[in-house]
Backbone as JSON, one array per atom type, in Angstrom:
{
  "sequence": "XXXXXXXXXXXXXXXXXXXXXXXXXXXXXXXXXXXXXXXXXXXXXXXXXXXXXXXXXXXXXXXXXXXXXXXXXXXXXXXXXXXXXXXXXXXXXXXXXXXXXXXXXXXXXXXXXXXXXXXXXXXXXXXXXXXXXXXXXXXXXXXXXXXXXXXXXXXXXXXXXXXXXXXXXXXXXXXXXXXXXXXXXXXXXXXXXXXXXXXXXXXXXXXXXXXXXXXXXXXXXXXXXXXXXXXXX",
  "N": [[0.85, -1.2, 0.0], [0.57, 1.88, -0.96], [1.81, 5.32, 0.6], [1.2, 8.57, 1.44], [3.87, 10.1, 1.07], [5.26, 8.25, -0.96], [3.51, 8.96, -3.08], [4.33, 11.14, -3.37], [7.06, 11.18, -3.8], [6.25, 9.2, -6.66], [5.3, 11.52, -8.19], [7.64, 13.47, -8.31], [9.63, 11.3, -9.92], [8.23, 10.71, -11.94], [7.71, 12.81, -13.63], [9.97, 15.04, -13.96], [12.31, 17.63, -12.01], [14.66, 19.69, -13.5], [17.05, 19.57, -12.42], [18.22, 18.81, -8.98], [18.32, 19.78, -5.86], [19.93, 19.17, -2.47], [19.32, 21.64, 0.46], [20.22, 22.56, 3.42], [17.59, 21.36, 4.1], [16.09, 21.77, 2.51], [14.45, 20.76, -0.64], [15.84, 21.95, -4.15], [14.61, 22.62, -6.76], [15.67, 22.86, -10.55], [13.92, 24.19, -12.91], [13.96, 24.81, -15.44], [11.87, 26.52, -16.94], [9.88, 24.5, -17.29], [7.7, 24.54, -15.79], [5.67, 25.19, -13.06], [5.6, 22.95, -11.39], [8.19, 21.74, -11.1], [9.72, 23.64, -10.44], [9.81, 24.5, -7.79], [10.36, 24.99, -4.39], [10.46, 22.49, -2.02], [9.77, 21.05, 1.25], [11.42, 22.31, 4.35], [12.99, 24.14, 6.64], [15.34, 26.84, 6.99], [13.55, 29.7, 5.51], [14.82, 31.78, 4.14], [16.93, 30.51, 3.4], [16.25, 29.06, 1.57], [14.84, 30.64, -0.18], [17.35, 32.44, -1.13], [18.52, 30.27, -2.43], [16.69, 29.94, -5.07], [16.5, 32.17, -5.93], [19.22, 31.84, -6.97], [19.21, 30.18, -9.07], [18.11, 32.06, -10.67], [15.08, 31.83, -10.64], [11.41, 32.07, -9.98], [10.42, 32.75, -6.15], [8.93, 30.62, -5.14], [7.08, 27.89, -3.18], [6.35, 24.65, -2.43], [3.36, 23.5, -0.58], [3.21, 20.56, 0.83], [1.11, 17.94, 2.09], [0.91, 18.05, 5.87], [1.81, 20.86, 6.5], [1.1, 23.3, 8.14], [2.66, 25.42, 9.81], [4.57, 26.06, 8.39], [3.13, 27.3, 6.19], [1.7, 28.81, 7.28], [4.0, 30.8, 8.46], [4.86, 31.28, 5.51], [2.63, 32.84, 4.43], [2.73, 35.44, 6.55], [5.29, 36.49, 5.44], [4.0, 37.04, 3.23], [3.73, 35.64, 1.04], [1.33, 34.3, -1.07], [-1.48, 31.96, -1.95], [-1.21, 29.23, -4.57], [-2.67, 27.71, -6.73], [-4.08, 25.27, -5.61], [-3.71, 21.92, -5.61], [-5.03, 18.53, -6.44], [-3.94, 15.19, -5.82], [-5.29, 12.55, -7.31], [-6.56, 8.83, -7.05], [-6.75, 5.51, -7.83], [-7.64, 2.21, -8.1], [-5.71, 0.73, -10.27], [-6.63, -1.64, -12.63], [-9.49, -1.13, -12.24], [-9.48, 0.74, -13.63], [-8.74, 0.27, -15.63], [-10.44, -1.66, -17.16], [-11.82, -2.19, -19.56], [-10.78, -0.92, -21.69], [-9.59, -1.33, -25.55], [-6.93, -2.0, -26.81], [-4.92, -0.52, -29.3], [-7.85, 0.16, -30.99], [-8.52, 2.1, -29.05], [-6.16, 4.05, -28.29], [-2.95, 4.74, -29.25], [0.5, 3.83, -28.02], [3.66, 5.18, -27.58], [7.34, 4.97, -27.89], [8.44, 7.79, -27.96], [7.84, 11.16, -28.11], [5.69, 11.56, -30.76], [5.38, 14.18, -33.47], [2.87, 14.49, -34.14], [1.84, 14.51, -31.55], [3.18, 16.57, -30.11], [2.22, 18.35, -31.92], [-0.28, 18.56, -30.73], [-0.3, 19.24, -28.03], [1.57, 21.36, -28.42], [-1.02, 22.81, -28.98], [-2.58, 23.25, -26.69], [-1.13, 24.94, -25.48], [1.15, 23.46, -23.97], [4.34, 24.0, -24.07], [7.79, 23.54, -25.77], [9.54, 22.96, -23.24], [8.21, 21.63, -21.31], [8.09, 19.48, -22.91], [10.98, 18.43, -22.92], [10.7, 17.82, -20.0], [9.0, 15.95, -20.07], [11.15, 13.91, -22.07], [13.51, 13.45, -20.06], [12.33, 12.46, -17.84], [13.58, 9.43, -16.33], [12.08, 6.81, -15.6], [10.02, 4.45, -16.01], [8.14, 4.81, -18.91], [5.89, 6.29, -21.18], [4.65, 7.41, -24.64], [1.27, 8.81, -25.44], [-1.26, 8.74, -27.41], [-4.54, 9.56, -28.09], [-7.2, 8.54, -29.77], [-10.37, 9.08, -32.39], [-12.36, 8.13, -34.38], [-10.43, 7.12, -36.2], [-8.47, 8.98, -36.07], [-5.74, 11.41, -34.66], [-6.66, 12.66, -31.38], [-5.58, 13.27, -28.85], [-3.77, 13.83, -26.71], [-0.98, 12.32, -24.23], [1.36, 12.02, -21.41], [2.87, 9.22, -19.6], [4.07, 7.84, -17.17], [5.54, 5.09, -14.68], [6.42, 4.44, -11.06], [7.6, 2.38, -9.15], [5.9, 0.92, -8.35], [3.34, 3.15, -8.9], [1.43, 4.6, -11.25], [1.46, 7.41, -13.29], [-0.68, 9.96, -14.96], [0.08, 12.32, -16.76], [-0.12, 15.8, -18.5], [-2.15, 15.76, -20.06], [-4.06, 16.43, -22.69], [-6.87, 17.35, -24.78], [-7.81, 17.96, -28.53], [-9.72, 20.91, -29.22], [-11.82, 20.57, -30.62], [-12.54, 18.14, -30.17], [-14.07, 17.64, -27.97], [-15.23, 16.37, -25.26], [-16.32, 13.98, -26.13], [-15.98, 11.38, -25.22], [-12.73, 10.74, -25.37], [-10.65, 11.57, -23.45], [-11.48, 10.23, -20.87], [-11.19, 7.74, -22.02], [-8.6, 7.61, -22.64], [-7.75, 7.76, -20.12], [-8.01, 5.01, -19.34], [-6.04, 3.75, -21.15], [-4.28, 4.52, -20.11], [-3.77, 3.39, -17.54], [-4.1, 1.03, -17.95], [-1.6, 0.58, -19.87], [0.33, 1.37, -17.66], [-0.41, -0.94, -15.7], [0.8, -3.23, -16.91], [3.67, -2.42, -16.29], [3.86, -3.37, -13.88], [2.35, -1.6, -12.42], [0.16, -1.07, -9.9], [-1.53, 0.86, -8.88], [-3.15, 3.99, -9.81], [-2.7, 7.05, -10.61], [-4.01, 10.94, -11.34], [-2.95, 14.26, -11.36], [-4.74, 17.31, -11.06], [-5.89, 20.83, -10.83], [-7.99, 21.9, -8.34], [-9.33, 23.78, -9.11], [-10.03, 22.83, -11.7], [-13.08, 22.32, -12.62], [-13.91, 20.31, -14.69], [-12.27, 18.55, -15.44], [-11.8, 17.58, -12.43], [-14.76, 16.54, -12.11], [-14.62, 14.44, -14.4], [-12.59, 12.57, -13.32], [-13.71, 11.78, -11.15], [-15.57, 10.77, -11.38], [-15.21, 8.78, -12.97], [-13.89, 6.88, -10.62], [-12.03, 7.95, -8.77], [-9.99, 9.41, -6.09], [-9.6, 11.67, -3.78], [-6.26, 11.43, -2.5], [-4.21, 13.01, -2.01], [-2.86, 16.33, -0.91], [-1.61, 19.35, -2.32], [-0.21, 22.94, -2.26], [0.9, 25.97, -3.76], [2.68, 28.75, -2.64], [3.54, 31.86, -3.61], [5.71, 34.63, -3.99], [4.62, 37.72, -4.09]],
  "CA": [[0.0, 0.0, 0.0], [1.25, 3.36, -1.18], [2.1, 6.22, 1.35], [1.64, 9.88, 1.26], [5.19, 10.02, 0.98], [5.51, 7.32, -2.25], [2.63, 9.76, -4.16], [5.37, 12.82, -4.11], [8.15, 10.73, -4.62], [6.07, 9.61, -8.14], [5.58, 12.39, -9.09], [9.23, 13.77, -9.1], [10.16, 10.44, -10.85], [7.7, 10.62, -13.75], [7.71, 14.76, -13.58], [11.2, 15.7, -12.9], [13.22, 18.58, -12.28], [16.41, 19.01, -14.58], [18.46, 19.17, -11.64], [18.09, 19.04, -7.49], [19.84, 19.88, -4.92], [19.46, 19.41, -1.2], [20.21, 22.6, 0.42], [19.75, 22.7, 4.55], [16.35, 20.51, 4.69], [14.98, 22.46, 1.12], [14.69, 20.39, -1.98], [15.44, 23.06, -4.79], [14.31, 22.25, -7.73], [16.2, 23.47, -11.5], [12.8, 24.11, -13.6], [14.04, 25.12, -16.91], [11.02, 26.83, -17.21], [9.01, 23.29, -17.45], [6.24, 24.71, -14.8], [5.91, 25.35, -11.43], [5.81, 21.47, -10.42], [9.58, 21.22, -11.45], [10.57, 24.48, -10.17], [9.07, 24.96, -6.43], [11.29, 24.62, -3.21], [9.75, 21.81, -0.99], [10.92, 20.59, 2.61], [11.08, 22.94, 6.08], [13.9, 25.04, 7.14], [15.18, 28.71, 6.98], [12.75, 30.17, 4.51], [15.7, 32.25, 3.68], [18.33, 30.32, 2.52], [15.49, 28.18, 0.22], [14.9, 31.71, -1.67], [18.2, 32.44, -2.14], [18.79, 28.94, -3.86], [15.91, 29.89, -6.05], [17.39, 33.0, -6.76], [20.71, 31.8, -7.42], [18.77, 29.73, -10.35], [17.02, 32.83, -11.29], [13.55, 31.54, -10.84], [10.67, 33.09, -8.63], [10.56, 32.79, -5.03], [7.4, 29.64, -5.14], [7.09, 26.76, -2.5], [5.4, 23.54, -2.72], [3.32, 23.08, 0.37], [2.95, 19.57, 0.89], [0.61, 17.52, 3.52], [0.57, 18.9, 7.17], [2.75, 21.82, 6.52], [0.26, 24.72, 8.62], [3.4, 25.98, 10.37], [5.36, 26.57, 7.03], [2.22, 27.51, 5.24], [1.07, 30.3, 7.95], [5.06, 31.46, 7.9], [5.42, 32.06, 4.13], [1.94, 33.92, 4.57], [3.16, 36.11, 6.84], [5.85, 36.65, 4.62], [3.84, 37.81, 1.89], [3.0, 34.85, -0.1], [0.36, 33.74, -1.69], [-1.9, 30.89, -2.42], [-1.53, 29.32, -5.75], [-3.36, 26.67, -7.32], [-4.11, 24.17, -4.8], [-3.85, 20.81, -6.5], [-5.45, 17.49, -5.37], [-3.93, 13.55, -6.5], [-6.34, 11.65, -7.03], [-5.98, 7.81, -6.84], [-8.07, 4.57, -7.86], [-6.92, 1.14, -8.56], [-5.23, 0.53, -11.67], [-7.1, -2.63, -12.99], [-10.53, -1.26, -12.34], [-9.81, 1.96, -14.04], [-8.43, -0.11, -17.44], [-11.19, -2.42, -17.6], [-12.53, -1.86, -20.87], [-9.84, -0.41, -22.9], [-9.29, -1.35, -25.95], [-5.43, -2.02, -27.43], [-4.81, -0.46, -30.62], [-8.61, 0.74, -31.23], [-9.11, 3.7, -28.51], [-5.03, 4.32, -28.08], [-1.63, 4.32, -29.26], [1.52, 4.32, -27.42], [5.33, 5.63, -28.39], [8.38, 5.73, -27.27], [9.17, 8.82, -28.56], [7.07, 12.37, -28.67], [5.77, 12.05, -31.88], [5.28, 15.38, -34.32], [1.13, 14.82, -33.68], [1.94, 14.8, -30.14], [3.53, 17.92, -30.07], [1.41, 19.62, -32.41], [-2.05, 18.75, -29.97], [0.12, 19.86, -27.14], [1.44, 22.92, -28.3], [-2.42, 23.73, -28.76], [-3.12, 23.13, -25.81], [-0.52, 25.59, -24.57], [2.18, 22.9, -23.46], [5.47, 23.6, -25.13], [9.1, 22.49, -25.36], [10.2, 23.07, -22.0], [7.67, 20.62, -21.06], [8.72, 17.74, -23.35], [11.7, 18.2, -21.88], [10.49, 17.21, -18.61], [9.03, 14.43, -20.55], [12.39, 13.05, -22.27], [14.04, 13.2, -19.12], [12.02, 11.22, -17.17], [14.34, 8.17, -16.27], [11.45, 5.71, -15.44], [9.22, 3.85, -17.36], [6.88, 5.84, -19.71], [5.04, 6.32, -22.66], [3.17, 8.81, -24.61], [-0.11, 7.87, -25.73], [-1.76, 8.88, -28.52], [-5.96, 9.17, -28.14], [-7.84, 8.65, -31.28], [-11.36, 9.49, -32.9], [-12.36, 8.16, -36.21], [-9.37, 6.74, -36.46], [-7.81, 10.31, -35.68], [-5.31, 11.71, -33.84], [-7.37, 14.21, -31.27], [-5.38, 13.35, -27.63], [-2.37, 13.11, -26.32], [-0.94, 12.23, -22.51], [3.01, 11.25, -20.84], [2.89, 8.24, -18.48], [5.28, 7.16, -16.22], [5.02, 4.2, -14.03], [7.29, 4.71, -10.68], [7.29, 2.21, -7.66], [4.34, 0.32, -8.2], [2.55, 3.66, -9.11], [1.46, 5.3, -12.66], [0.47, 8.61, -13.22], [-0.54, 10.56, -16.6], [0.7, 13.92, -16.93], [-0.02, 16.4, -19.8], [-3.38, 14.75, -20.72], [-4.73, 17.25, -23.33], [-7.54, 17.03, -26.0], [-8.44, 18.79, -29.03], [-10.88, 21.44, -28.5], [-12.85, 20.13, -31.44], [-12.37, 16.88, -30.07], [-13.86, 17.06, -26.5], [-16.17, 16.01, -25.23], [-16.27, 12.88, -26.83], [-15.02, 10.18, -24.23], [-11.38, 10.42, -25.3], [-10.28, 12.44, -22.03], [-11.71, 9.41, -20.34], [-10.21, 6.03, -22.83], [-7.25, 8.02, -22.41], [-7.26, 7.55, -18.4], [-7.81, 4.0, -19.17], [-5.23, 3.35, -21.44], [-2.84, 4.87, -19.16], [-3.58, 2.73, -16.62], [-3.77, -0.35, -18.52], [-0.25, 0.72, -19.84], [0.86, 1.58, -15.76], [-0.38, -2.37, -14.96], [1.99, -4.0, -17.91], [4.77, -1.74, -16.17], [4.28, -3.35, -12.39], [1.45, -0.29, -11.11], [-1.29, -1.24, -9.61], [-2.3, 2.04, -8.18], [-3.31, 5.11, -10.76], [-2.8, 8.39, -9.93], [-3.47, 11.97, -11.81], [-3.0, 15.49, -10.55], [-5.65, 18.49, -11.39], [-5.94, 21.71, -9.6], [-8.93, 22.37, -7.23], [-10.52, 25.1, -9.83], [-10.41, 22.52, -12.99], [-13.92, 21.29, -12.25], [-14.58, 19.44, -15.7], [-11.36, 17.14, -14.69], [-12.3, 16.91, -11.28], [-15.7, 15.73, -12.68], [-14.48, 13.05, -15.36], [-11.91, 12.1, -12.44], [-14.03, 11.41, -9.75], [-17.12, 9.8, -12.21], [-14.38, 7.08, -13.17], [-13.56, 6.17, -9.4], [-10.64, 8.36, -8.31], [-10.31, 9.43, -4.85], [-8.29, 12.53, -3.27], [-5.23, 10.83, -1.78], [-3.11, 14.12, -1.34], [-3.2, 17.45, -1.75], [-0.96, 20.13, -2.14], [-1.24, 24.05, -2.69], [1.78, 26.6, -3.85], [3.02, 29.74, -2.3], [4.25, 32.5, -4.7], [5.92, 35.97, -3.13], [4.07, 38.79, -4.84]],
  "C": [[0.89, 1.25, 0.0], [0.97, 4.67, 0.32], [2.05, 7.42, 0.88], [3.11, 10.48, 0.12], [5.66, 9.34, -0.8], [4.36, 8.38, -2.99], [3.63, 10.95, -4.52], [6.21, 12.09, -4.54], [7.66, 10.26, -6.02], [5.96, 10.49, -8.75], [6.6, 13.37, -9.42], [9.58, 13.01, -9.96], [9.3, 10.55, -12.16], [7.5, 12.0, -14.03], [9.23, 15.32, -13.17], [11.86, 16.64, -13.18], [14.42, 18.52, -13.75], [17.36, 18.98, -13.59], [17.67, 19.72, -10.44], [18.58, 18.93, -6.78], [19.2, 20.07, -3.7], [19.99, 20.3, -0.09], [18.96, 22.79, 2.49], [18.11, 22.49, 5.11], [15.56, 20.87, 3.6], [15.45, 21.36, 0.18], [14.23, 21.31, -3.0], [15.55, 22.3, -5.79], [14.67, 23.39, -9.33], [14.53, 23.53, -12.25], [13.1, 24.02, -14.84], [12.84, 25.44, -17.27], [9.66, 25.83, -17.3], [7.77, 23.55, -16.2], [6.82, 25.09, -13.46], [5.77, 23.58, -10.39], [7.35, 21.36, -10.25], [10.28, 22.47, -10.83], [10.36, 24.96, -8.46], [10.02, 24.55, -5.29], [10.24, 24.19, -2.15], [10.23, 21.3, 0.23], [10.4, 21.58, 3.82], [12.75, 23.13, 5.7], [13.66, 26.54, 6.95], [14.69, 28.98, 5.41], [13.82, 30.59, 3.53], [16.67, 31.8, 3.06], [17.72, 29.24, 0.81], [15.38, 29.96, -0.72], [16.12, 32.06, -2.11], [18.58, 31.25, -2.78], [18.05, 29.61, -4.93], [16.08, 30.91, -7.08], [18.38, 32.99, -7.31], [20.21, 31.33, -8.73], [17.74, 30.43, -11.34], [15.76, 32.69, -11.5], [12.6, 32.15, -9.5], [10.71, 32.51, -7.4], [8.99, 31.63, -4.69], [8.05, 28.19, -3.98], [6.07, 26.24, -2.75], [4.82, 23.52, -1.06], [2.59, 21.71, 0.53], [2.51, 18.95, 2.26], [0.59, 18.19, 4.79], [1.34, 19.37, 6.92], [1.94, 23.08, 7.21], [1.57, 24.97, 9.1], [4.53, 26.71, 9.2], [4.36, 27.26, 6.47], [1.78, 29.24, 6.42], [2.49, 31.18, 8.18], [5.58, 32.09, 6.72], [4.28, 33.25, 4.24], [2.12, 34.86, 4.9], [4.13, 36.99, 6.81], [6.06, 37.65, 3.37], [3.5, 36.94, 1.07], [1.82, 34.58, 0.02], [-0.42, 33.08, -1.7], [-1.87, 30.67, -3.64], [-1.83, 28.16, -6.07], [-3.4, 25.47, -6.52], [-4.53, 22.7, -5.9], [-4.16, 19.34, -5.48], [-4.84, 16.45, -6.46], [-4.58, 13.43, -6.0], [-5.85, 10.43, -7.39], [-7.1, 6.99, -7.4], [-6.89, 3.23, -8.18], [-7.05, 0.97, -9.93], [-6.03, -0.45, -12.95], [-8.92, -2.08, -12.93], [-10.85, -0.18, -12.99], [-9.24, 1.11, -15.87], [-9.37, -1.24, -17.45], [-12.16, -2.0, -18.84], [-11.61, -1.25, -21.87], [-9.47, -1.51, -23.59], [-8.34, -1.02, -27.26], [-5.62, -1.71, -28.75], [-6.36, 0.82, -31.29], [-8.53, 2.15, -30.26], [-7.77, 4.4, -28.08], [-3.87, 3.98, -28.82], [-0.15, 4.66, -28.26], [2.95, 4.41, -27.99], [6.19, 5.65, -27.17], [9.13, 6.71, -26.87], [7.88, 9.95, -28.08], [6.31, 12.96, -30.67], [5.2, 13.29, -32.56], [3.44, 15.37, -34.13], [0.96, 15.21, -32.35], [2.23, 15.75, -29.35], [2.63, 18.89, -30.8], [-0.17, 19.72, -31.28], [-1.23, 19.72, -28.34], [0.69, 21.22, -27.0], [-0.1, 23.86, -28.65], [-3.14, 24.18, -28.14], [-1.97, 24.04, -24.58], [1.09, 24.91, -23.68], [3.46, 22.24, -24.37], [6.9, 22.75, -24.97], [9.76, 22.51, -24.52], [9.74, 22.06, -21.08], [7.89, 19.44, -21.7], [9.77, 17.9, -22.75], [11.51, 17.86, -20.85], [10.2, 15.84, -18.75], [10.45, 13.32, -20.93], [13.0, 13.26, -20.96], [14.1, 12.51, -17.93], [13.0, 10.13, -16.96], [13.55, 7.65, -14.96], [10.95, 5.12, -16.59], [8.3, 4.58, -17.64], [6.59, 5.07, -20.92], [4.7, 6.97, -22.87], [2.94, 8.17, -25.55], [-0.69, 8.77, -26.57], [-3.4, 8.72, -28.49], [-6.23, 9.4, -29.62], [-9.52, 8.55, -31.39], [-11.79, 8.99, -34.12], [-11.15, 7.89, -36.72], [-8.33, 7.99, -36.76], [-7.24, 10.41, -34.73], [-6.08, 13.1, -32.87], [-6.49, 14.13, -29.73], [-4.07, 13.23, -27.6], [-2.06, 13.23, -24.68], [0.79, 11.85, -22.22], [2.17, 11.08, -19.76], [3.71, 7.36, -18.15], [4.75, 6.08, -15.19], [6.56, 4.4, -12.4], [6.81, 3.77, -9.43], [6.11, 1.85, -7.43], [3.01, 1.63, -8.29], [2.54, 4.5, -10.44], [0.56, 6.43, -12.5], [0.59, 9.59, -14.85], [-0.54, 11.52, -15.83], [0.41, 14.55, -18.32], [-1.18, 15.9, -20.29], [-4.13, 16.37, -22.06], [-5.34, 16.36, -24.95], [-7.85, 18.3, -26.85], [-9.5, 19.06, -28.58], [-11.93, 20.94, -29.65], [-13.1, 18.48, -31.16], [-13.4, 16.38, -28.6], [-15.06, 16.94, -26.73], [-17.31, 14.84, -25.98], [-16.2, 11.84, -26.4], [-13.78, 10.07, -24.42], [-10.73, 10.64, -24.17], [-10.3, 10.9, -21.63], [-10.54, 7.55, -20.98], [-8.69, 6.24, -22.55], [-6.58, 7.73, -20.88], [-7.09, 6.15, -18.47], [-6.95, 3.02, -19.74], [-3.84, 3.66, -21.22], [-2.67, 3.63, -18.0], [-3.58, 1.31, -16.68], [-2.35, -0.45, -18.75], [0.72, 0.37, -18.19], [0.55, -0.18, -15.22], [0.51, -3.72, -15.89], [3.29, -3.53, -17.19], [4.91, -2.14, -14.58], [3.39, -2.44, -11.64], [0.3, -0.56, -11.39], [-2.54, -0.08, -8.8], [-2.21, 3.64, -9.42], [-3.34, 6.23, -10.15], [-2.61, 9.47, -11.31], [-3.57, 13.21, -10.97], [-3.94, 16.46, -11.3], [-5.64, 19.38, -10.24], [-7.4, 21.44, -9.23], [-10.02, 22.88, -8.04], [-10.89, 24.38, -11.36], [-11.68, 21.73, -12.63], [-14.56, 20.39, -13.48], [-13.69, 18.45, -15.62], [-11.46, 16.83, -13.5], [-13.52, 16.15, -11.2], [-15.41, 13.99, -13.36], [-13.31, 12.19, -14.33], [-12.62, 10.83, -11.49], [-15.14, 10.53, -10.6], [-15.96, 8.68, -12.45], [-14.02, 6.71, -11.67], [-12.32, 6.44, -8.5], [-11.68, 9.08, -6.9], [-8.83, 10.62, -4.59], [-7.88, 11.98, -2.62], [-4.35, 11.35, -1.08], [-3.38, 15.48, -1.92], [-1.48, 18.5, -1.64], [-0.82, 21.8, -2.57], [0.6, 24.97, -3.52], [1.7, 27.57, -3.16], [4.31, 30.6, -2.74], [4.8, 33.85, -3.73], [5.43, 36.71, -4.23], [4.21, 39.96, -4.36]]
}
C-alpha cells in the first residue's frame, strides 16, 4: 500500500526537475522553465536560505506546500506569499480503471514524442520546456496517442514509478472534447501503468479545474493528497 510520501516521490520520478539539490532541509528544484511542479522549493527550514537557492537559479521565489505543513504555510503567509493553485492527486486502482480499454482501437503508445503529439500539445498551450520534462524522465513511460475516427485528437506522458502510474499532460483537441477520449485516455494509461508493475493510478488536477475533477471522480478516483503553492508577490 502506497504512502503519502511514495505519491510525491512519483511524481518527481515521472515529472522531474532538470536538476536538485538538497540545500539545509529544502529540496530546490532546476525548472528550466518546465512549470511550477519542477521548479518549487519543498521541505522545512530557513525560509531564507530556500529563496536564495531559487534566486541563485534565477527563478521566482514559489514553494510547494505539501501535507501537514500549517506551520510553514502560515510562515510564508506572513511573509507575503500567496496561495496558488491548490492541487489534489487523485488515486483509484489501476485494474478497475483499465477495464474496458481497448489495445490499438481507442489508443496508441510511443516511445518517442511524436510530431502529432507535439502539435495537440502545443495547442493546448504545453510547449518544449515541457517535453523536456518528458524526455528526461528516467522511469518507465510512454506517450499515448488518443484517437477518434481513427484520428489523432489526444495526447498524454505516463510514467510508471514504484508500483505507481500517473498521466501527466493529458490534453484534448478542443474540437475533439467532449467525446469520451479524455476518459479512454485515463484507461489506457492505466492499462499501460499495470503492464509496467502499477497497480495504483494516480493523476494530478488543480482544485478550480472542475470538468477534470468531474471526469476524475465519475471514473472512481479518490483525493489521496493534496498540495497548494506559495508564490511571493
Amino acid at each position: 500500500m502506497w504512502t503519502e510520501a511514495d505519491l510525491f516521490a512519483a511524481v518527481d520520478a515521472t515529472w522531474p526537475a532538470h536538476a536538485t539539490q538538497l540545500v539545509d532541509g529544502w529540496t530546490i528544484r532546476d525548472g528550466r522553465d518546465g512549470g511550477q511542479r519542477v521548479s518549487a522549493a519543498s521541505g522545512s527550514g530557513d525560509i531564507a536560505v530556500a529563496e536564495q537557492a531559487m534566486l541563485d537559479l534565477g527563478q521566482d521565489k514559489l514553494f510547494m506546500i505539501q501535507g501537514e505543513q500549517a506551520e510553514l504555510d502560515s510562515e510564508l503567509a506572513d511573509r507575503g506569499y500567496v496561495v496558488k493553485d491548490p492541487v489534489d492527486l487523485l488515486v483509484c486502482d489501476a485494474a478497475k480503471l483499465a477495464d474496458g480499454f481497448k489495445p490499438k482501437l481507442d489508443a496508441i503508445f510511443a516511445q518517442f514524442p511524436m510530431p502529432i503529439l507535439a502539435e495537440i500539445w502545443t495547442e493546448g498551450g504545453i510547449g518544449p520546456a515541457r517535453l523536456d520534462v518528458m524526455r528526461r524522465a528516467n522511469c518507465d513511460k510512454t506517450f499515448v496517442m488518443g484517437r477518434i475516427d481513427a484520428r489523432a485528437s489526444a495526447a498524454a506522458f505516463v510514467g510508471a514509478s514504484n508500483g505507481i502510474c500517473m498521466a501527466h499532460a493529458v490534453e484534448v483537441l478542443a474540437r475533439e472534447r467532449r467525446r469520451g477520449v479524455a476518459e479512454r485516455m485515463m484507461r489506457a494509461a492505466a492499462w499501460w501503468g499495470l503492464r509496467h508493475g502499477a497497480e495504483t493510478f494516480c493523476v494530478l488536477t488543480t482544485q478550480a479545474n472542475d470538468g477534470a475533477q468531474a471526469l476524475y471522480r465519475k471514473m472512481g478516483m479518490e483525493t489521496a493528497a493534496q498540495y497548494h503553492y506559495r508564490i511571493k508577490v
